[in-house]
C-alpha positions in Angstrom: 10.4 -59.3 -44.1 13.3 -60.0 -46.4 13.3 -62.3 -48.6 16.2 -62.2 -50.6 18.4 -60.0 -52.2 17.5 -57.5 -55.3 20.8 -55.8 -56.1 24.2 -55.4 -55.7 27.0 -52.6 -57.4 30.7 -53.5 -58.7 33.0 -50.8 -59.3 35.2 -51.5 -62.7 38.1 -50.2 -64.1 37.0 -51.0 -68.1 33.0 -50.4 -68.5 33.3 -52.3 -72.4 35.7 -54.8 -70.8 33.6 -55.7 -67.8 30.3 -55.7 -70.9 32.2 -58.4 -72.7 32.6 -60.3 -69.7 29.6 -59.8 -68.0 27.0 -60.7 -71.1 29.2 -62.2 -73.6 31.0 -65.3 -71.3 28.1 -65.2 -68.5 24.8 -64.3 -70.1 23.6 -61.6 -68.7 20.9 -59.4 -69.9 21.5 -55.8 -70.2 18.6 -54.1 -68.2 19.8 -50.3 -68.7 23.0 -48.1 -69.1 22.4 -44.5 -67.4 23.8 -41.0 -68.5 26.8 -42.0 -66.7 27.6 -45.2 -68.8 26.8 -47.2 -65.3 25.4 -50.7 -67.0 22.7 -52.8 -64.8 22.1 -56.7 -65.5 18.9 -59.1 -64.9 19.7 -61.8 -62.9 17.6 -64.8 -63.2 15.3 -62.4 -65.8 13.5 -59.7 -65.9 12.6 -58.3 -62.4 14.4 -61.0 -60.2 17.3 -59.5 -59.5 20.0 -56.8 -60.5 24.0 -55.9 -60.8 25.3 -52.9 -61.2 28.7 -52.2 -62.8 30.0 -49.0 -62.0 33.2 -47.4 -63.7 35.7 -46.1 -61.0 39.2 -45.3 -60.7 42.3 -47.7 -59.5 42.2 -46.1 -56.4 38.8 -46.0 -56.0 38.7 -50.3 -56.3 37.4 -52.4 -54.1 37.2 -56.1 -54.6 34.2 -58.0 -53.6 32.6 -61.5 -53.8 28.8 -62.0 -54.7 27.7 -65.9 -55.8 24.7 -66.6 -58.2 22.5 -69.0 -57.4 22.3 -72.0 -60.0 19.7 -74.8 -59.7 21.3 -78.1 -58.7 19.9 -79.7 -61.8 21.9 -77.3 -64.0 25.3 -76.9 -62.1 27.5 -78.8 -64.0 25.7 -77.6 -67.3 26.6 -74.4 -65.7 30.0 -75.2 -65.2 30.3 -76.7 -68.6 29.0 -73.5 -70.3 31.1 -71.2 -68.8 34.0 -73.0 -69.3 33.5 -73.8 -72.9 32.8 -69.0 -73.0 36.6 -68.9 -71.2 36.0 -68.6 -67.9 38.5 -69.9 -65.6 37.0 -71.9 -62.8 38.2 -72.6 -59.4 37.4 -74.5 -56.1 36.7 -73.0 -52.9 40.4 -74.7 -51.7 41.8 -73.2 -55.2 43.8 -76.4 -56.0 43.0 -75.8 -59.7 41.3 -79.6 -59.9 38.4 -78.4 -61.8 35.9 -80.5 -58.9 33.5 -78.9 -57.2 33.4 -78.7 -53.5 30.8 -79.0 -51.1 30.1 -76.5 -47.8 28.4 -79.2 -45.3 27.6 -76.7 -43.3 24.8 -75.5 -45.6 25.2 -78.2 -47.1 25.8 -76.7 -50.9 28.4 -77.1 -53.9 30.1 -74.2 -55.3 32.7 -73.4 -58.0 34.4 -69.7 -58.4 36.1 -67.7 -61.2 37.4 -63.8 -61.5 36.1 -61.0 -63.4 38.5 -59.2 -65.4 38.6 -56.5 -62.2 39.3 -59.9 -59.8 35.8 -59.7 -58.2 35.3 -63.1 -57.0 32.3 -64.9 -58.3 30.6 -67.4 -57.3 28.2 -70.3 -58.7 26.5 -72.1 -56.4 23.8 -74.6 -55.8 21.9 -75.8 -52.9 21.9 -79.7 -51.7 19.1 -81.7 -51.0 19.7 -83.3 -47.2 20.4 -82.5 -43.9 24.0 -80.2 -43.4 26.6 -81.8 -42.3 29.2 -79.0 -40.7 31.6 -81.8 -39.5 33.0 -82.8 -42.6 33.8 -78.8 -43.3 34.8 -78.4 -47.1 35.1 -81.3 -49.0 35.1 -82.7 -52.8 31.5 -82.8 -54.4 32.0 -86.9 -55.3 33.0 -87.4 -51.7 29.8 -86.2 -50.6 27.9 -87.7 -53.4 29.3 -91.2 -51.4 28.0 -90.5 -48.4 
C-alpha cells in the first residue's frame, strides 16, 4: 500500500544557485551530493522524505510543481520565515495580496513561491473540518468566518 510519497528530482540550470536557495532560504538538510554533483535533501528529517536536484541543460528543463507539507500550527510561522530569508510568496489566484487561500475542496490553505529555475513550490497545510468544494478557492480569513 502507499502511503505517501518518498522522493521527487528537479532538474536545475545552477547546482550552487539552486544550494543557496534550497538550504540557505528554505532549510533544507543536505542528505548527499553524488560523483555527479547531483545534491539530495531531507524533507521533514532524516528518512522522511527526499529531493533531488539534478543539474541539466536549458533545453533539457522542465518546470514542475511539488508542495511541502507544513503543520497547520506553524503555517504562518512558515510563511513568516521564509519571507523574512527572501522568498517571494504568492496565492494560488497570484493577486500578489500576501493572504493565503483556501482549497475547500480538500479543504487546505496554501501559499506558493519560485525557485531560482521557476519550479513552483508550494507550502501547504491541511484544515481541520469537513471540505467544502462549493465555495472553490477563496481567502483564508474568509474561511476562518465561516
Amino acid at each position: 500500500m502507499i502511503r505517501g510519497l518518498f522522493e521527487t528530482h528537479l532538474h536545475v540550470l545552477d547546482l550552487t544557485r539552486s544550494a543557496v536557495f534550497y538550504e540557505d532560504q528554505l532549510g533544507l538538510e543536505l542528505a548527499h551530493t553524488d560523483s555527479r554533483g547531483a545534491r539530495f535533501y531531507w524533507i521533514g528529517g532524516k528518512g522522511n522524505a527526499m529531493l533531488g536536484l539534478w543539474k541539466k541543460e536549458p533545453h533539457e528543463m522542465v518546470k514542475q510543481h511539488f508542495a511541502f507539507e507544513v503543520p497547520l500550527s506553524e503555517f504562518t510561522e512558515t510563511l513568516d520565515n521564509l519571507t523574512q530569508k527572501g522568498v517571494l510568496l504568492d496565492n494560488f489566484v497570484g493577486d500578489k495580496t500576501g493572504r493565503p487561500y483556501v482549497f475547500g475542496w480538500m479543504p487546505a490553505v496554501s501559499m506558493y513561491a519560485e525557485d531560482p529555475d521557476g519550479h513552483l513550490i508550494e507550502w501547504l497545510s491541511m484544515l481541520p473540518g469537513e471540505a467544502k468544494p462549493e465555495l472553490g478557492v477563496i481567502p483564508w480569513e474568509d474561511w476562518d468566518k465561516l
